[in-house]
C-alpha positions in Angstrom: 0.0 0.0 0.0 1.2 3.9 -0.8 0.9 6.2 1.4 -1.5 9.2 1.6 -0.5 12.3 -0.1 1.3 10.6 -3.2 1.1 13.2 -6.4 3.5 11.3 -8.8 3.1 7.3 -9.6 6.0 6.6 -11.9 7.5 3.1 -13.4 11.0 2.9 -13.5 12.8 -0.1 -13.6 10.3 -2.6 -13.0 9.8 -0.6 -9.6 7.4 2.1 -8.8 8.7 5.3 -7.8 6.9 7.6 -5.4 7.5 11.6 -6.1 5.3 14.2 -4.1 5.0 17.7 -4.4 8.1 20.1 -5.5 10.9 20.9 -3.4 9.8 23.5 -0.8 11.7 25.3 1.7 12.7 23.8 4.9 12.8 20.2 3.4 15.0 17.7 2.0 14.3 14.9 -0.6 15.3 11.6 1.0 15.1 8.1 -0.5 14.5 4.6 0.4 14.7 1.3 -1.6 13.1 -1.9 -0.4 15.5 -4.6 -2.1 14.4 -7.8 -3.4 17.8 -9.2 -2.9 19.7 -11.6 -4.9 20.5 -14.3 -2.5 22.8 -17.1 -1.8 21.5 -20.7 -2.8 22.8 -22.2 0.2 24.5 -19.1 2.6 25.9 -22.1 4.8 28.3 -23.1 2.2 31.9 -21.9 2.1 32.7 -19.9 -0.7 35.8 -17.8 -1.8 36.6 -14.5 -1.9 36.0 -13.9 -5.8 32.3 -15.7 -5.8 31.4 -13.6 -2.9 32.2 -10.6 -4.8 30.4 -11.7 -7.6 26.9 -12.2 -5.8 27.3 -8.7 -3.7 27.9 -6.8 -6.8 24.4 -8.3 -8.1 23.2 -6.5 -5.4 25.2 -3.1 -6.1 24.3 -3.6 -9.3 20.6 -3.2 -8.3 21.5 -0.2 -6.0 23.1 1.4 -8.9 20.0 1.4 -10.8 17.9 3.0 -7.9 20.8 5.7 -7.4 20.3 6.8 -11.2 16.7 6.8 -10.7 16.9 8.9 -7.1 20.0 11.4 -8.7 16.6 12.4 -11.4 14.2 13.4 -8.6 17.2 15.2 -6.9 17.4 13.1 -3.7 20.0 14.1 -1.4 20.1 11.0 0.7 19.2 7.1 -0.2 18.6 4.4 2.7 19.2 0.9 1.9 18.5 -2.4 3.6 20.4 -4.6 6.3 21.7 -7.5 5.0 20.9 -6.3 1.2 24.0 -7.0 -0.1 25.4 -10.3 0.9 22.3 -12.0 2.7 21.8 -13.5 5.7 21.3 -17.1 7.7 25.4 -17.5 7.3 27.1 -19.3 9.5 30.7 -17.8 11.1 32.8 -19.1 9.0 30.9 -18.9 5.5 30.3 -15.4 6.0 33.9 -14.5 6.1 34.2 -14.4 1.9 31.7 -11.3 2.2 33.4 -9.0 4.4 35.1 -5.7 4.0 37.7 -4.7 6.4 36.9 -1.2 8.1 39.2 1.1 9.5 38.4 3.0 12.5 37.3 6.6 11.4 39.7 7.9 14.0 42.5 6.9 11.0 41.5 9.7 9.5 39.3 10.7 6.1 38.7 8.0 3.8 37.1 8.2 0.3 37.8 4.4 -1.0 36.5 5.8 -4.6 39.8 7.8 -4.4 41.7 5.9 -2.6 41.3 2.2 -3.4 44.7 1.3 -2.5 44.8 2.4 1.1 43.3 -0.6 2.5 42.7 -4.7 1.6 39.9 -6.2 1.7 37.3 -3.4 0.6 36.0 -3.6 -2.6 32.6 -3.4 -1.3 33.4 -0.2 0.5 34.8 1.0 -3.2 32.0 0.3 -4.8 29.4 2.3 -2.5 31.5 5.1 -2.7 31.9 5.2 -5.9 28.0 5.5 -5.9 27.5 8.1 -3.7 30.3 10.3 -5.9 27.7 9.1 -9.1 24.5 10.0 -7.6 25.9 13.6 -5.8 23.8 12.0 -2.6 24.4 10.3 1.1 23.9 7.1 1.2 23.5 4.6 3.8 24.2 0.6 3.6 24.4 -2.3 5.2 27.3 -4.8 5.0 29.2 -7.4 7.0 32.9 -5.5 8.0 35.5 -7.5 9.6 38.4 -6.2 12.8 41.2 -8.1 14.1 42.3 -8.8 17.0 44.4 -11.1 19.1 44.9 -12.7 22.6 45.5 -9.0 24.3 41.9 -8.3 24.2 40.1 -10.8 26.3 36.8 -11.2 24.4 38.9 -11.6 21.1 36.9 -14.6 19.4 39.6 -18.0 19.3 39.3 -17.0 15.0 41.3 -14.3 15.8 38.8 -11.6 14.2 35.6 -10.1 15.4 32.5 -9.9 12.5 30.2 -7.0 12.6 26.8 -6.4 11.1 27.5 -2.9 10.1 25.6 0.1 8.8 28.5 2.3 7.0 27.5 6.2 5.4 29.1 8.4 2.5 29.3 11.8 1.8 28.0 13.1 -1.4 31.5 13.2 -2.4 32.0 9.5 -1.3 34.3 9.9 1.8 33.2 7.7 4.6 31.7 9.8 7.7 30.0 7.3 10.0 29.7 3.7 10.5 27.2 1.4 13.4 27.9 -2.1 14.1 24.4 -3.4 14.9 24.0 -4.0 19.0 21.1 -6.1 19.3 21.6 -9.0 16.8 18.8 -11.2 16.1 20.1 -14.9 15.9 22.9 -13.3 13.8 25.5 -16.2 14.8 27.5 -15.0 11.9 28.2 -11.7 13.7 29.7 -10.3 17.0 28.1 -8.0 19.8 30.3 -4.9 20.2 31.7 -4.7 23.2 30.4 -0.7 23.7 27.6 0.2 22.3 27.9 2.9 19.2 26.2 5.8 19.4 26.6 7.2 15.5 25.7 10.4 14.3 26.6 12.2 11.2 25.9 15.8 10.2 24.8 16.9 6.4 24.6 20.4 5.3 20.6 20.1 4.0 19.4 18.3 7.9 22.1 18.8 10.4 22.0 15.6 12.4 21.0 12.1 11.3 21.4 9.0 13.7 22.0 5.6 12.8 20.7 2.0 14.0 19.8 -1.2 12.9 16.6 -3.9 12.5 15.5 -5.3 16.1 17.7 -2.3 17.8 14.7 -0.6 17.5 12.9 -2.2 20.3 16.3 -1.4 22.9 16.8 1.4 24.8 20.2 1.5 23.5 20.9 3.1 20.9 18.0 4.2 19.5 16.6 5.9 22.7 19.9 7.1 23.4 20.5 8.5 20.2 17.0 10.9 20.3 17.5 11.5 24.0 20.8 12.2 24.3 22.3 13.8 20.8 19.5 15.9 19.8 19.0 13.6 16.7 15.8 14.3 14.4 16.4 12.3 11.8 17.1 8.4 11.8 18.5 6.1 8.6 17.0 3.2 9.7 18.3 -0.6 7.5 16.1 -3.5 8.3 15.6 -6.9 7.9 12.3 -7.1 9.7 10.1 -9.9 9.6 6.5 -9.0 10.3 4.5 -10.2 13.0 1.0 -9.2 13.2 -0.7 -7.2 15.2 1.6 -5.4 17.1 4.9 -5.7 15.6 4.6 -5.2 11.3 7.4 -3.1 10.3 5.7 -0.2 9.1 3.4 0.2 12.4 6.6 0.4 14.5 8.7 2.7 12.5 5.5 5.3 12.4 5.4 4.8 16.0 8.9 5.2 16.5 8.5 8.7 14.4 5.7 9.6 16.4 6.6 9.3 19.7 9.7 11.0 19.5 9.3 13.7 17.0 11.7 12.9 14.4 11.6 11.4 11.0 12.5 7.9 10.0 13.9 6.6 7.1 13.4 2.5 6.9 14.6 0.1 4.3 13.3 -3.1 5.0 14.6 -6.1 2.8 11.4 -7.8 0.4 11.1 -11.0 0.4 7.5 -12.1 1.4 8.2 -15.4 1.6 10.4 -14.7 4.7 8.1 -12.6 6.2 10.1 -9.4 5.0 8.2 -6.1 3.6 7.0 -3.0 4.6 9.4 0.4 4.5 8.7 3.8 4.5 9.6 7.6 5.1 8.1 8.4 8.2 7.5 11.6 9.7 5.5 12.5 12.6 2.6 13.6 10.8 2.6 11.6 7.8 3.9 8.1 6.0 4.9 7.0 2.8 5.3 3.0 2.8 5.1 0.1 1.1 4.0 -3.2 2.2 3.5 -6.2 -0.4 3.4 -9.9 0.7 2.3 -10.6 -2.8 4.2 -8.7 -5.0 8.0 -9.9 -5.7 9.1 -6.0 -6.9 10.8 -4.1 -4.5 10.1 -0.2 -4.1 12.1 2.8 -4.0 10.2 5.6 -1.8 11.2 9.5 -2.6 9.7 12.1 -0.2 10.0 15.9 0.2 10.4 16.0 4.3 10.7 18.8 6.9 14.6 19.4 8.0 12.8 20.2 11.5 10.0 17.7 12.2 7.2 18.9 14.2 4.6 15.9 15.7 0.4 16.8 15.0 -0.5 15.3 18.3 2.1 14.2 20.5 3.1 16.6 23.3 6.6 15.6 24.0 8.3 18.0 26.7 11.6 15.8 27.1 9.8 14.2 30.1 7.4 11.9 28.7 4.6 14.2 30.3 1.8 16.0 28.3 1.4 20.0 29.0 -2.3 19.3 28.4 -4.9 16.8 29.4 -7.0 14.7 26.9 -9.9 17.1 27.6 -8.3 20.1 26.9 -6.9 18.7 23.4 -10.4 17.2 23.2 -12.1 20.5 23.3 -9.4 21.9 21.1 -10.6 19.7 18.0 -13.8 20.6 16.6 -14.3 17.7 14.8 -13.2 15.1 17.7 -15.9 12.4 19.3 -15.7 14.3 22.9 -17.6 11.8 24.5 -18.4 11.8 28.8 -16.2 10.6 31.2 -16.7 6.8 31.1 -18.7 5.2 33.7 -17.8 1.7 34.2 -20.5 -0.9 34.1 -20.6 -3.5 37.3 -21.8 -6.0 34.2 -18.5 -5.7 32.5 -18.0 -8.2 29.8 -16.1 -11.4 31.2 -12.3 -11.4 30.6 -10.5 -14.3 29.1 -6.6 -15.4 28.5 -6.0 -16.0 24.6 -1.6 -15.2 23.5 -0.9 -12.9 21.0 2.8 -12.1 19.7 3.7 -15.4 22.0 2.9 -13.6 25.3 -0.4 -14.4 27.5 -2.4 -11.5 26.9 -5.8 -10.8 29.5 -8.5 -9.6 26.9 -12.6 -8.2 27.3 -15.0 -9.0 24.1 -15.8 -5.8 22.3 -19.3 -6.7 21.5 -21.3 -3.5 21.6 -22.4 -0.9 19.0 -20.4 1.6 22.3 -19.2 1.9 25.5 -16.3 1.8 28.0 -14.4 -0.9 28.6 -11.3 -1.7 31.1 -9.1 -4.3 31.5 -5.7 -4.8 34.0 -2.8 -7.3 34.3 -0.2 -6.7 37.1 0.4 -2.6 37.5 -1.0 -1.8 34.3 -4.8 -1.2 33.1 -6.2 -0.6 30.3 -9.0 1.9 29.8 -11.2 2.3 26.2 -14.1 4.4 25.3 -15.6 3.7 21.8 -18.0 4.0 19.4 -18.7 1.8 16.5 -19.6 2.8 13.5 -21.0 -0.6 12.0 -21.7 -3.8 13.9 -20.5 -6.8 11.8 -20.0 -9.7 13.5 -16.3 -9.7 13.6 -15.2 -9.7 16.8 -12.7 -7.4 18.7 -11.2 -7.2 21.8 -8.9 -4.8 24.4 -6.0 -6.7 25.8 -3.5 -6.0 28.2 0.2 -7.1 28.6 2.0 -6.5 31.8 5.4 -8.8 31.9 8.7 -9.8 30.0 8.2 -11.2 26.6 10.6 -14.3 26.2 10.0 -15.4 22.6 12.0 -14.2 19.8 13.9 -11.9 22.1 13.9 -10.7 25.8 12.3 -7.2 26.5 9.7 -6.4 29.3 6.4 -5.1 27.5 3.7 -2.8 28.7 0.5 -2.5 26.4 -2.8 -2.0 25.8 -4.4 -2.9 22.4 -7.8 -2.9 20.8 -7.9 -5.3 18.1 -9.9 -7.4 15.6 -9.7 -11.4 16.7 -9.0 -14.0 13.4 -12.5 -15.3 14.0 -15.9 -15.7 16.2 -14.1 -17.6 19.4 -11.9 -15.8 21.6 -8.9 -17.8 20.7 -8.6 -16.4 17.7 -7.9 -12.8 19.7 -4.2 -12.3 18.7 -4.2 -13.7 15.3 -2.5 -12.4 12.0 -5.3 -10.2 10.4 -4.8 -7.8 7.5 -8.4 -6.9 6.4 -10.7 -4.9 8.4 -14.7 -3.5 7.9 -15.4 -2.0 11.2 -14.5 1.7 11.9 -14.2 2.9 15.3 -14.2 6.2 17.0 -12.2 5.5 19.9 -10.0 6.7 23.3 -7.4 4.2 24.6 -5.3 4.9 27.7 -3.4 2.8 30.2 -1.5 4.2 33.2 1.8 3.2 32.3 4.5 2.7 34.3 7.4 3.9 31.3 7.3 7.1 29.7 8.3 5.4 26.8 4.9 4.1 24.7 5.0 4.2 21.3 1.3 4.3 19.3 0.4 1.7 16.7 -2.7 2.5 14.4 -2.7 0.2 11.8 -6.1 -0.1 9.6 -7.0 -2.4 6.5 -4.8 -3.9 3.7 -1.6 -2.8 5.6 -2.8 1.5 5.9 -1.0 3.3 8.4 -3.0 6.3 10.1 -2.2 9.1 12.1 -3.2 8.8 15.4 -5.9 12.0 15.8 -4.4 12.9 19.5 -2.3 11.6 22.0 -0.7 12.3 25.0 0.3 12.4 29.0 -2.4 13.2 31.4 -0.3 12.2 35.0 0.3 8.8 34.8 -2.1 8.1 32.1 -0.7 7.8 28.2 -3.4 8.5 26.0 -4.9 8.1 22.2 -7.9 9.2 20.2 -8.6 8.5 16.9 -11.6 9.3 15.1 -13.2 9.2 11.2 -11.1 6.3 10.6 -11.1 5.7 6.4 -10.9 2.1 6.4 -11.4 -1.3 8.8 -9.7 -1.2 11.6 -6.8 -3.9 12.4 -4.9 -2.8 15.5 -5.1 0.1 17.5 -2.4 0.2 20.6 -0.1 1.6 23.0 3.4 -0.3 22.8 5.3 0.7 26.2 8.5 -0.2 26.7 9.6 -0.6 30.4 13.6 -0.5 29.6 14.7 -0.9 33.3 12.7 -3.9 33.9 14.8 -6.5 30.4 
């Protein structure tokens, strides 16, 4: 799905190309790609140097095509996915063929277009620079970079080398000005953890500072909280392999609410290949999203988008506290057009609660049977409060769950949220499952009081649409959203808190 706002549909190498309006002042063009990779038949087989180098530059040879078609439209920085050139699922020692050395930036400036001489082992690191010089842009890739070391560093690996699953950037004139290895790798046995974490910033003359991260680092407090708490970053270059998981935790639904709740603009990549679960990208800002989504399709999609150098969110009142300046009311009041409805009273006959798991945790969950009303549900220190109305009455059924506890699967983070959302079927059961399609609109209000000041908003509505979340908020210990005049089904509405202190 495209994203609201589009102007300019065009094809261009087998991929469509989104263009909005003209270059205004106080914005930058930026551009994503979501690559269909060329992949290894078998990534755990060992290979040599020279056949690794002939797969990656399949994939350059692909980025190449989408730098020509961004350098048209004027685009001033391109984003590209993790793991997009050499693949993934290695193992240790068959991914060594596919990586570049990397010197530490402290050895001074580096263009390897210019200088390909300087150091072995980086024809990769050549080649992307040698791109950025062709397309007059930044750009932002993902590649496997290799660092020795020996038996004077005690976490040295017995190989002798540490592997890093690294996001590197070049200038517009293709010298190298920042590089991330990837903190929270996700069953990446191929790769090392760093032993401090990098916080990476870069500065460009059209957007002052951009920071940098990678995939499942999204969901950590470091470095992505870090990096908008601590360095006065508003803009993020975000290369992902993300596998979807339904309904809370789709690509696109996180990076919007990673945009939203924190002001700044996102830039994701996301690998495409459907078949692994992988789609969905976008340019994210906090008040509006270009994306793509396909599980169909087998075309990847490059994104351009005019976007504000100073982003600004519609409804989130962030005050570097994780407090609103306003209560719900008052915002309520403020909007016209908003479904102001009374202060809930809560029914003695509430609906009976029932256990049903959703994203592999136990999640407590009320029906959502009637046309309105007020519902609340609690697990632990958190519940959940939801006044809505219903704008049809099908007989699909939804429900507003609550998760209070540390989620195991897949990962180990401690979760806080509250989420209204349609169930896979009739039976409670089914509360949790994979759904993409909606018919029911809502006007609603969902608030929990959170323990975290860090909740991000998911609104998520049918055939993969993002939406803007109307208004949202702190009112004391209460996190807060309304939504109303939804244009399509809804699929997920939530509030994703993240209790950091508690992993």
């Amino acid at each position: 799905m495209l994203g609201a706002g589009c102007k300019l549909i065009l094809l261009l190498l087998c991929h469509q190309v989104i263009a909005l309006e003209g270059h205004t002042e106080g914005h930058y063009v930026a551009a994503i790609y979501e690559h269909p990779s060329v992949l290894s038949p078998d990534p755990t087989v060992l290979t040599d140097r020279e056949s690794a180098l002939g797969l990656m530059n399949q994939n350059l040879d692909l980025y190449e095509e989408q730098i020509e078609a961004s350098a048209k439209e004027g685009v001033q920085i391109i984003v590209f996915p993790e793991d997009g050139i050499h693949g993934f699922n290695f193992t240790r020692d068959s991914i060594y063929p596919f990586l570049d050395f990397l010197p530490p930036l402290q050895s001074g400036k580096w263009n390897p277009c210019l200088e390909p001489r300087k150091f072995r082992d980086t024809e990769v690191l050549q080649r992307l620079s040698c791109l950025a010089i062709k397309g007059q842009m930044y750009l932002v890739a993902n590649m496997g970079t290799k660092q020795p070391c020996n038996s004077s560093d005690p976490q040295c690996p017995s190989d002798g080398r540490y592997h890093f699953n690294t996001n590197i950037v070049f200038s517009d004139n293709g010298t190298l000005v920042a590089s991330y290895r990837k903190q929270n790798l996700y069953f990446e046995y191929a790769f090392d953890t760093p032993s401090e974490v990098d916080h990476s910033t870069f500065d460009t003359p059209f957007a002052g500072k951009f920071g940098i991260f990678t995939c499942f680092d999204i969901l950590f407090f470091e470095p992505a909280v870090s990096l908008v708490r601590d360095y006065a970053v508003k803009h993020i270059v975000y290369p992902a392999a993300w596998m979807n998981q339904l309904p809370l935790l789709a690509g696109i639904e996180f990076q919007q609410g990673f945009a939203v709740a924190f002001n700044v603009n996102v830039l994701a990549a996301n690998l495409h290949h459907p078949s692994f679960g992988m789609t969905g990208s976008g340019i994210h800002t906090p008040q509006k999203s270009f994306w793509y989504h396909d599980m169909e399709s087998s075309e990847g999609r490059l994104i351009i988008a005019h976007i504000p150098k100073n982003p600004t969110g519609a409804g989130l009142l962030w005050n570097g506290t994780g407090r609103s300046d306003e209560s719900p009311r008052q915002l309520c009041e403020k909007d016209p057009d908003a479904h102001c409805s009374e202060p809930p009273k809560w029914s003695h006959e509430m609906p009976p609660s029932f256990h049903s798991e959703m994203m592999y945790d136990n999640f407590t969950l009320v029906p959502v049977w009637e046309k309105q009303g007020s519902l609340r549900v609690c697990a632990n220190s958190l519940c959940c409060y939801l006044d809505y109305q219903r704008h049809t009455l099908s007989s699909d059924l939804y429900a507003l769950g609550v998760f209070d506890a540390l989620h195991t699967v897949h990962g180990t983070y401690y979760v806080q949220a509250c989420a209204l959302v349609k169930c896979g079927g009739p039976h409670f059961e089914t509360c949790g499952h994979e759904i993409t399609h909606a018919t029911d609109t809502f006007d609603f209000h969902l608030w929990g009081n959170f323990s975290t000041s860090f909740v991000y908003p998911l609104l998520l509505t049918s055939g993969m649409t993002l939406e803007s979340p109307g208004q949202l908020g702190w009112e004391g210990n209460y996190y807060f959203m309304r939504k109303n005049q939804l244009s399509s089904g809804l699929v997920t509405a939530a509030l994703y808190g993240r209790w950091y202190e508690r992993d």
